[in-house]
Backbone as numpy.savetxt, mean C-alpha at the origin, in Angstrom:
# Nx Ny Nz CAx CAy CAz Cx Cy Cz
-38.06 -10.24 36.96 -37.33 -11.07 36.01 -36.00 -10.40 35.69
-34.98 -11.25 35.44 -33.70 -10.50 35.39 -33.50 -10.16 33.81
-33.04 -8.98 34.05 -32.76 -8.74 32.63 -31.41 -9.36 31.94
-31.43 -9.92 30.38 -30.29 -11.03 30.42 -29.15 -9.35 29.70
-27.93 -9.36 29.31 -27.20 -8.58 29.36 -27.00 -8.14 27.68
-27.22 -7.36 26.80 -27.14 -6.78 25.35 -26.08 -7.40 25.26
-26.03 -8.03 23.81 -24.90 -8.30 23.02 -24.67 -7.55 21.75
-25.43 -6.53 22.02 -25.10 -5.55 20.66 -23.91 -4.81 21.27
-23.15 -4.29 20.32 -21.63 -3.98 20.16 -22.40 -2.25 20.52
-21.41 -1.77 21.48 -21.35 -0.04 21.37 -21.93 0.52 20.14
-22.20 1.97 20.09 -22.85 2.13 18.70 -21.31 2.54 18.46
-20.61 3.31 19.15 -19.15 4.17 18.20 -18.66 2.55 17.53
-18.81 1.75 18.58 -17.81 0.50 17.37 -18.50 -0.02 16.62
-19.95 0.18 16.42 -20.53 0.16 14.83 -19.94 1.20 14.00
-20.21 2.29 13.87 -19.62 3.24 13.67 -17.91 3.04 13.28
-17.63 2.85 13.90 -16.17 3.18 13.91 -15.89 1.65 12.71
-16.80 0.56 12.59 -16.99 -0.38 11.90 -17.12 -0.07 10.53
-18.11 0.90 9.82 -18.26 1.39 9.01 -17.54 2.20 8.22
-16.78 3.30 9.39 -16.25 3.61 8.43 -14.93 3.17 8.16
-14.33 2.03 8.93 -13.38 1.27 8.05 -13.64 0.77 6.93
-14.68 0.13 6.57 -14.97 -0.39 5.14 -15.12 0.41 4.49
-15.62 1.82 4.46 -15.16 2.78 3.82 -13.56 3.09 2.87
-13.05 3.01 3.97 -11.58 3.46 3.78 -11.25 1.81 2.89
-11.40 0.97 3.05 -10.46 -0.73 2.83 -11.37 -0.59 1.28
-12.70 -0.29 1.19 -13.59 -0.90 0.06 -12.46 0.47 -0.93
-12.19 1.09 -0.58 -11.06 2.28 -1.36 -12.34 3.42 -1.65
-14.04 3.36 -1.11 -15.11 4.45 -1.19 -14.16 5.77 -0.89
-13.63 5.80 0.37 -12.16 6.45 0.41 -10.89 6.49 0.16
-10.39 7.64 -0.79 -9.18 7.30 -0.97 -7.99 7.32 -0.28
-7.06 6.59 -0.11 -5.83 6.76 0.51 -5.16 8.28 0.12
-4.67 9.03 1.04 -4.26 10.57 1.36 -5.11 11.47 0.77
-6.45 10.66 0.64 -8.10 12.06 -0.01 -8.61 12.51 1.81
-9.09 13.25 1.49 -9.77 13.79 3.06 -10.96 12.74 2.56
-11.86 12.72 4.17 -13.21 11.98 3.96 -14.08 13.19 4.15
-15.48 13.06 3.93 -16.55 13.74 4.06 -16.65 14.88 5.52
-17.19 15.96 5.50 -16.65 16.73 6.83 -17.93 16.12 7.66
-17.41 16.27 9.58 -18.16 16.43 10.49 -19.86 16.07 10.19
-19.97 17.04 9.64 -21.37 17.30 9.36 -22.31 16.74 8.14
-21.60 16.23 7.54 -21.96 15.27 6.71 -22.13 13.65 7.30
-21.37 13.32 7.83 -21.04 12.13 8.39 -22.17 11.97 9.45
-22.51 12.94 10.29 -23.02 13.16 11.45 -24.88 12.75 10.97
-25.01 13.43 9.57 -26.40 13.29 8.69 -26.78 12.00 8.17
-24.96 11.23 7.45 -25.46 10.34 6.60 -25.26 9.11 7.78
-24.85 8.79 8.42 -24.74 7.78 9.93 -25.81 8.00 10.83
-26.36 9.52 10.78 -27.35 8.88 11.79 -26.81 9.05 13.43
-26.21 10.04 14.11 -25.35 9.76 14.98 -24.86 10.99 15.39
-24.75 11.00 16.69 -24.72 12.14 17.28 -22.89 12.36 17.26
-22.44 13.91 17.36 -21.10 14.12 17.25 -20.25 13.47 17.86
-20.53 13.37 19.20 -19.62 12.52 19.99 -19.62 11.16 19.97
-20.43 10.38 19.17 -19.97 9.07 18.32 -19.20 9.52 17.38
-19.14 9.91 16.72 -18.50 10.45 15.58 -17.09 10.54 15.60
-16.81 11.21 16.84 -15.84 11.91 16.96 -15.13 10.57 17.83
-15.62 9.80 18.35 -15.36 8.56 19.33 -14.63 7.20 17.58
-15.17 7.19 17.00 -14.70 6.28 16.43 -13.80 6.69 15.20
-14.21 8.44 15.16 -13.05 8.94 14.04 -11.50 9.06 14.70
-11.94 9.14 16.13 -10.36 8.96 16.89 -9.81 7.63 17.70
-10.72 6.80 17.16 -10.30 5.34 17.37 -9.46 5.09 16.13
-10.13 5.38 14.99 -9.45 4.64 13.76 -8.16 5.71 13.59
-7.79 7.31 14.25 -6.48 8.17 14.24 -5.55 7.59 14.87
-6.02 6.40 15.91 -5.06 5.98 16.63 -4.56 4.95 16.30
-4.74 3.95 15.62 -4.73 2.76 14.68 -4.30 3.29 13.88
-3.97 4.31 13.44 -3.31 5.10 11.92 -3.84 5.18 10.67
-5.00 4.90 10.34 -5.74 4.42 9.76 -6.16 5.92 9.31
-6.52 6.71 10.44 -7.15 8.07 9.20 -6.05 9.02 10.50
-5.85 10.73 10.01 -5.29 11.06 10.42 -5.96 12.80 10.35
-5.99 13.66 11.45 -6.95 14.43 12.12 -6.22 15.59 11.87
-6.50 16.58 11.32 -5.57 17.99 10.97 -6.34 19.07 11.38
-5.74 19.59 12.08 -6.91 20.77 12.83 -7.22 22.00 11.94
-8.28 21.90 11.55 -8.47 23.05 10.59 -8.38 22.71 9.27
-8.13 21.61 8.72 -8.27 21.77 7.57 -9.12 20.19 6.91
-9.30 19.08 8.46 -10.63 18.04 7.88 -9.49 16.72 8.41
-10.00 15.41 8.05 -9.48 14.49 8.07 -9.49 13.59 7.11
-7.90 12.80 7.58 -7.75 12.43 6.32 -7.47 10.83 6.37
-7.48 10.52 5.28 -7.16 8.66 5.20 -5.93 8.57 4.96
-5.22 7.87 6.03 -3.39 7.66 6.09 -3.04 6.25 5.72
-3.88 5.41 6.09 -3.33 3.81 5.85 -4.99 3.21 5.53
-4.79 1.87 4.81 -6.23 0.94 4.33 -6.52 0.22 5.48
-5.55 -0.02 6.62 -6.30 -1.08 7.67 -5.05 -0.84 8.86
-5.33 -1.43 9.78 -4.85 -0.99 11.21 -3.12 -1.83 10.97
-3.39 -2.53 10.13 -2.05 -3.08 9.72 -1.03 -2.13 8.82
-1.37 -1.39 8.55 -0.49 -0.75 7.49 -0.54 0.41 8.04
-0.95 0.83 8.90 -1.40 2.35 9.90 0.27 1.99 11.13
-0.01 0.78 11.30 1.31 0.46 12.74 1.92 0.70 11.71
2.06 -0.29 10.40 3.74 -0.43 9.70 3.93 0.99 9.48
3.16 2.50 9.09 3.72 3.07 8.31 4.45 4.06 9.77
3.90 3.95 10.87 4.01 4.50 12.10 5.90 3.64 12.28
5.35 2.54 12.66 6.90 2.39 12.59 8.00 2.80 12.09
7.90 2.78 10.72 8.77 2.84 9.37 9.48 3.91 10.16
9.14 5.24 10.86 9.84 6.42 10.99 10.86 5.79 11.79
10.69 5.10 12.50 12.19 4.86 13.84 12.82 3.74 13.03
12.93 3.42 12.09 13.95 2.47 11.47 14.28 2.76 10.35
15.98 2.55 9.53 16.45 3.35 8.61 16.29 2.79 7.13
16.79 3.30 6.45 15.96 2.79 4.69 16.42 1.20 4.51
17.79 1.29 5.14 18.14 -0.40 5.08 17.65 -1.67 5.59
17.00 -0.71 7.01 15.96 -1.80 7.67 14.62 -1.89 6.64
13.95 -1.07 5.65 13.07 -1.07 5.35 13.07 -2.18 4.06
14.62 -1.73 3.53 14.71 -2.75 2.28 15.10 -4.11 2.53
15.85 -4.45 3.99 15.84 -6.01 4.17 14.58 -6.42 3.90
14.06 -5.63 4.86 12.53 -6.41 5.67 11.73 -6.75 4.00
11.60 -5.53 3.09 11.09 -5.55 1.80 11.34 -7.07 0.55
12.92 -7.17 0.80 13.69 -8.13 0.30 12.47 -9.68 0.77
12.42 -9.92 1.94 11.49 -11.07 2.21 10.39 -10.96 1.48
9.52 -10.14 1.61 8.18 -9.73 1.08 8.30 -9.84 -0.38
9.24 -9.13 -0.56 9.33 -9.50 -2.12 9.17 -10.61 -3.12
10.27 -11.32 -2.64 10.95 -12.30 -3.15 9.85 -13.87 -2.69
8.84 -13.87 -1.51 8.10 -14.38 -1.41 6.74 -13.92 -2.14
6.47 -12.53 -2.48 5.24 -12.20 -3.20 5.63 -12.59 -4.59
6.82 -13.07 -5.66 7.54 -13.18 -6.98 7.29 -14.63 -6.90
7.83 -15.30 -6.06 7.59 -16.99 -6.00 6.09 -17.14 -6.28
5.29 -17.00 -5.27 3.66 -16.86 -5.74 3.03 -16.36 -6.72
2.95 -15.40 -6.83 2.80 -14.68 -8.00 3.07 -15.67 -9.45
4.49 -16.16 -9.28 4.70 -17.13 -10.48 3.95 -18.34 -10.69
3.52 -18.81 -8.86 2.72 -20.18 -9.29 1.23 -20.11 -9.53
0.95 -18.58 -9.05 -0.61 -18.28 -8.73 -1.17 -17.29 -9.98
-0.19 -16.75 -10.45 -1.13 -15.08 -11.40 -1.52 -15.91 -12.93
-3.26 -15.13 -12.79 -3.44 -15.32 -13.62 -3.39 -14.59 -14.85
-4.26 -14.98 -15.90 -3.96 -14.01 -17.53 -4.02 -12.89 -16.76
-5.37 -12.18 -16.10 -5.60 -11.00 -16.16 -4.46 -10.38 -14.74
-3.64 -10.71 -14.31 -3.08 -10.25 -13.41 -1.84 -9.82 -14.66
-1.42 -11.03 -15.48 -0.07 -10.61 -16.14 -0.56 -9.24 -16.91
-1.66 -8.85 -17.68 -2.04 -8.21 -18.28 -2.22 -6.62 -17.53
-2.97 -7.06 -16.59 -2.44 -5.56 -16.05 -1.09 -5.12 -15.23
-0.37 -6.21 -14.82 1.65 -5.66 -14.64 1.81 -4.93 -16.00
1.40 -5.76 -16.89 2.04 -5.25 -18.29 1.68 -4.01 -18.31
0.37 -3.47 -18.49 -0.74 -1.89 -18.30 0.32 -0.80 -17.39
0.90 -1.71 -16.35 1.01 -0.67 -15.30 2.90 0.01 -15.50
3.51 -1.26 -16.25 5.04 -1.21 -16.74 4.84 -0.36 -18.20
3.79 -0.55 -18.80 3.87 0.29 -19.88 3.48 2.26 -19.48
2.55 2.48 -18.71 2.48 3.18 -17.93 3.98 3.63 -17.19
4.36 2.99 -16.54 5.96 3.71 -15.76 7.12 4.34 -16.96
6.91 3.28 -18.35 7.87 3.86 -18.89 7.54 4.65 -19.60
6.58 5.09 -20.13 5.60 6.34 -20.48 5.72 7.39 -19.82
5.74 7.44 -18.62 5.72 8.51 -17.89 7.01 8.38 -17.65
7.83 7.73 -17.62 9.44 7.96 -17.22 9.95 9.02 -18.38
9.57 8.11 -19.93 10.01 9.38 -20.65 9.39 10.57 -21.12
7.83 10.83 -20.18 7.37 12.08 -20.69 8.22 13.27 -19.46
8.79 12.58 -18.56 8.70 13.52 -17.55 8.29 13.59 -16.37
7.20 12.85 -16.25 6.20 12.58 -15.33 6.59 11.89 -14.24
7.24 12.20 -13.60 7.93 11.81 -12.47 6.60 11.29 -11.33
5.77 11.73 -10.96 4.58 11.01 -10.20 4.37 10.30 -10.64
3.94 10.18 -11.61 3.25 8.97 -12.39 4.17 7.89 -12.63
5.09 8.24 -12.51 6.60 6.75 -13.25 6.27 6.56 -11.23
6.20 7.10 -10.61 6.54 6.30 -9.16 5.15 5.29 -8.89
4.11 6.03 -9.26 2.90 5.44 -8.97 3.14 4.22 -9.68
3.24 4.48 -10.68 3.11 3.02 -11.64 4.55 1.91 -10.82
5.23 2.68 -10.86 6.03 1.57 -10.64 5.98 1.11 -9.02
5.37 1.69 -7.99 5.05 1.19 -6.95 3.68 0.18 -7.44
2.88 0.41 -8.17 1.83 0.01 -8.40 2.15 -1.37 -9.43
2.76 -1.45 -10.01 3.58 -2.95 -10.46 4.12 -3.81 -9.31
4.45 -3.23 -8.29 5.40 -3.90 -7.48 4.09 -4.41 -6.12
2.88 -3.45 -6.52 2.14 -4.42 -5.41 1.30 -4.75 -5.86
0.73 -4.83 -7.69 -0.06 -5.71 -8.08 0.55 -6.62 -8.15
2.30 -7.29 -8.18 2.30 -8.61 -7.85 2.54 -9.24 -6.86
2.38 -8.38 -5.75 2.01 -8.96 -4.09 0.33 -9.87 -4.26
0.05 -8.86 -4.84 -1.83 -9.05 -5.04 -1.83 -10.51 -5.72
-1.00 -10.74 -7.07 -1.30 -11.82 -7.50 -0.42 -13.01 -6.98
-0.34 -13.01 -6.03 0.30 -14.09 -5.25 -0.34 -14.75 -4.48
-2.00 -13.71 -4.30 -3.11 -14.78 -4.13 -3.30 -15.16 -2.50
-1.92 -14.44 -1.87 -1.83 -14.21 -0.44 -2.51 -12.97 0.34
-3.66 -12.80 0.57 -4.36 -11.66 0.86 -3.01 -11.11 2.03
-2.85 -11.78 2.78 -2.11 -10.97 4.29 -0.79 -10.53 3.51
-0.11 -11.16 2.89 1.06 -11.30 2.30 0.83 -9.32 1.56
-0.02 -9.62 0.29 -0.69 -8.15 -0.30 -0.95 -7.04 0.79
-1.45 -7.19 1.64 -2.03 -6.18 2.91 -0.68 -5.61 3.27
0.27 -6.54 4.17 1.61 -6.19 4.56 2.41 -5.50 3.85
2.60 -5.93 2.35 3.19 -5.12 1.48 2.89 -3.96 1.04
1.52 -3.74 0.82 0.78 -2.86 1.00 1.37 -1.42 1.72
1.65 -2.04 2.67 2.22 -1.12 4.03 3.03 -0.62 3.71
3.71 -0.41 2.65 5.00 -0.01 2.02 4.99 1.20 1.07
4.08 1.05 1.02 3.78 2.18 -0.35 4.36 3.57 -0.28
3.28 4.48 1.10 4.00 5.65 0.89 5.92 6.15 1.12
6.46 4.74 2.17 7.84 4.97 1.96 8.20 5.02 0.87
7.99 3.65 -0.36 8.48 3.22 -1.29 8.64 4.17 -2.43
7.16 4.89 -2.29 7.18 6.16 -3.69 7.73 7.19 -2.61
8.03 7.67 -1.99 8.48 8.74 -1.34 10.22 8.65 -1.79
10.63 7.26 -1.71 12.40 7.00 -1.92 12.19 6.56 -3.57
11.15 6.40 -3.72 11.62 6.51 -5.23 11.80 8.01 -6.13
11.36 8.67 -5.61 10.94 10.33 -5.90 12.49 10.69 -5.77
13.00 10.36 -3.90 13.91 10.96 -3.92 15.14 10.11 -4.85
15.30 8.99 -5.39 16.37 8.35 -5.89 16.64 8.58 -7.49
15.51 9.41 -7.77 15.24 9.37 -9.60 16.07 11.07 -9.86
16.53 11.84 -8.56 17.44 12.97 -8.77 18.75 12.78 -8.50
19.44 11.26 -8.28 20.70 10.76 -8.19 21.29 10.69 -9.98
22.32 11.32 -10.05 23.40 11.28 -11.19 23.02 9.67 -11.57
22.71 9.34 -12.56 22.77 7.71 -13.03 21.81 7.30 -13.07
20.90 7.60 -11.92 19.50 6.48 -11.53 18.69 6.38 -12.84
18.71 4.61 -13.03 17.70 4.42 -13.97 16.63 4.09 -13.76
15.50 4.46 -13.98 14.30 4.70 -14.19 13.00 4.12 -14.30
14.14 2.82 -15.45 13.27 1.71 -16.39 14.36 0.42 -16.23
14.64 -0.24 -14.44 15.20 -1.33 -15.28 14.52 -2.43 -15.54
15.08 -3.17 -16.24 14.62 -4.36 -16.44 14.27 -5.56 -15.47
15.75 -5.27 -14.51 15.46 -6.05 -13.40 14.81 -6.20 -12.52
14.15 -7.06 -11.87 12.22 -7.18 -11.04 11.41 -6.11 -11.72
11.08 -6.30 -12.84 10.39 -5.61 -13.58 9.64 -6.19 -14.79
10.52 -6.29 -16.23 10.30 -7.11 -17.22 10.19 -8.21 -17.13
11.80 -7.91 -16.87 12.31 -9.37 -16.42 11.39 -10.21 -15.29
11.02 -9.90 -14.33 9.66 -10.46 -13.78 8.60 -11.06 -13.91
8.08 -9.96 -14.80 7.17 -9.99 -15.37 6.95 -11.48 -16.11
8.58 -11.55 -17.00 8.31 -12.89 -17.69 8.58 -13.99 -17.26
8.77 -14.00 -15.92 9.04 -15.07 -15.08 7.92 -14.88 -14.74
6.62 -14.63 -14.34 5.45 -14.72 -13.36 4.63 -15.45 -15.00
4.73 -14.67 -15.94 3.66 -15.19 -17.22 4.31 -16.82 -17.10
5.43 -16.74 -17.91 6.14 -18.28 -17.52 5.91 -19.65 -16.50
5.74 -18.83 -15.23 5.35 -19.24 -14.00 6.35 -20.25 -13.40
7.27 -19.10 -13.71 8.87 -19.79 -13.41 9.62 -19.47 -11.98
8.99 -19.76 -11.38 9.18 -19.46 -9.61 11.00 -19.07 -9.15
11.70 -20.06 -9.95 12.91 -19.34 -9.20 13.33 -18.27 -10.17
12.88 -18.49 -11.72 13.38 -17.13 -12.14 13.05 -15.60 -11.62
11.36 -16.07 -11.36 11.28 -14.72 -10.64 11.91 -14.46 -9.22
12.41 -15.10 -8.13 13.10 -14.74 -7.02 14.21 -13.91 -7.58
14.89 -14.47 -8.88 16.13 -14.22 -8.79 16.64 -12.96 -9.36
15.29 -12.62 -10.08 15.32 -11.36 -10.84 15.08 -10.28 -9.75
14.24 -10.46 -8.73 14.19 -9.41 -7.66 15.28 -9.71 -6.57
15.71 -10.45 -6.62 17.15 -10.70 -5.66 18.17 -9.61 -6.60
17.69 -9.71 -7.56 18.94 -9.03 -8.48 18.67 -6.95 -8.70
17.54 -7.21 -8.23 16.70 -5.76 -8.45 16.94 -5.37 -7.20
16.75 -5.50 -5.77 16.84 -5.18 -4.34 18.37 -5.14 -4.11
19.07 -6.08 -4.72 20.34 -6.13 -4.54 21.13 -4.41 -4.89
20.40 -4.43 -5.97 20.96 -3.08 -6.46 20.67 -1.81 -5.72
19.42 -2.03 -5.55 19.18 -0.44 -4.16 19.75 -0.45 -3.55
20.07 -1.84 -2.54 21.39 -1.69 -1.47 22.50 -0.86 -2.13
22.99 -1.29 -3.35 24.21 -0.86 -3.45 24.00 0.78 -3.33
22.91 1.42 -3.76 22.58 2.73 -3.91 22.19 3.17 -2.93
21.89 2.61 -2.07 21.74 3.30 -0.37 22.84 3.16 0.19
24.07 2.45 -0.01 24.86 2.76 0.39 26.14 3.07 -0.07
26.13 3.66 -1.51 26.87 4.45 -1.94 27.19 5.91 -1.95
């Protein structure tokens, strides 16, 4: 009798299945190391060279990233934001902020027709947070927050792919915000795609909010190329 042909999937791409939802469910954190070798090897069930087969599937996808000697680590949430952040290096801050400018200004439109109470409520959490830490000092924390305003309202735009893509932005975004907050002038706390946003998304005033981040992006240009 002929034998008919397995449709079970490889075990590494079970494996290698798992521990993406790991990393996406956030069980792992973005730039935390994950569990070592030998842990993984116990709690999976699975011999090293699976292990090692789907921990360097997901290094190559960008997704986690392999340091010799000191463990591995989680670089991006999904194979989408692993290419974007891979890219980002061969193109310059202006290419990053056009491309951003779309994303934006389409995550602000949505956001205005889609966010609900509890979305406005935590922008608010996360803007009160940036300027808190803007004037304690806290320079990490004013970037976190304020990257973290800028993609909880990707999130409430209710566009999962739209959120994911933007997503992809993060570690540039706080990396140039770090470096732009030691420029003579740079403010900190503006209002513009910010507050002002903010009360265009509660409102659910679709072109006010474009226009407030047209007016906010506009301005980095001028500062990237001044």
């Amino acid at each position: 009798m002929a034998l008919s042909p397995s449709t079970r999937p490889p075990l590494a791409d079970e494996v290698t299945a798992k521990l993406r939802a790991m990393v996406h469910s956030g069980e792992w954190p973005l730039n935390q190391r994950i569990p070592s070798e030998t842990e993984l090897i116990a709690g999976l069930g699975v011999s090293r060279g699976t292990l090692r087969e789907a921990v360097k599937a997901l290094a190559h996808s960008g997704i986690l990233e392999v340091r010799r000697g000191d463990g591995t680590y989680v670089r991006a949430t999904s194979e989408i934001s692993g290419a974007a952040r891979r890219m980002y290096q061969d193109h310059t801050d202006q290419h990053i902020l056009e491309v951003r400018l779309g994303l934006d200004t389409q995550a602000a439109r949505l956001a205005a027709r889609n966010a609900t109470a509890d979305d406005v409520a935590e922008l608010r959490a996360l803007l009160t947070a940036r300027d808190q830490a803007w004037k304690g000092g806290d320079l990490e924390a004013w970037a976190r927050a304020d990257w973290g305003f800028h993609e909880r309202v990707a999130q409430a735009s209710a566009n999962p792919l739209l959120h994911e893509l933007y997503a992809s932005f993060g570690t540039v975004f706080h990396q140039d915000l770090l470096a732009q907050q030691g420029r003579p002038g740079f403010d900190g706390l503006p209002a513009e795609g910010h507050s002002v946003l903010l009360q265009a998304i509660e409102q659910h005033d679709e072109e006010a909010a474009v226009a407030t981040v047209n007016r906010n992006l506009n301005s980095c240009a001028e500062w990237l190329s001044s």
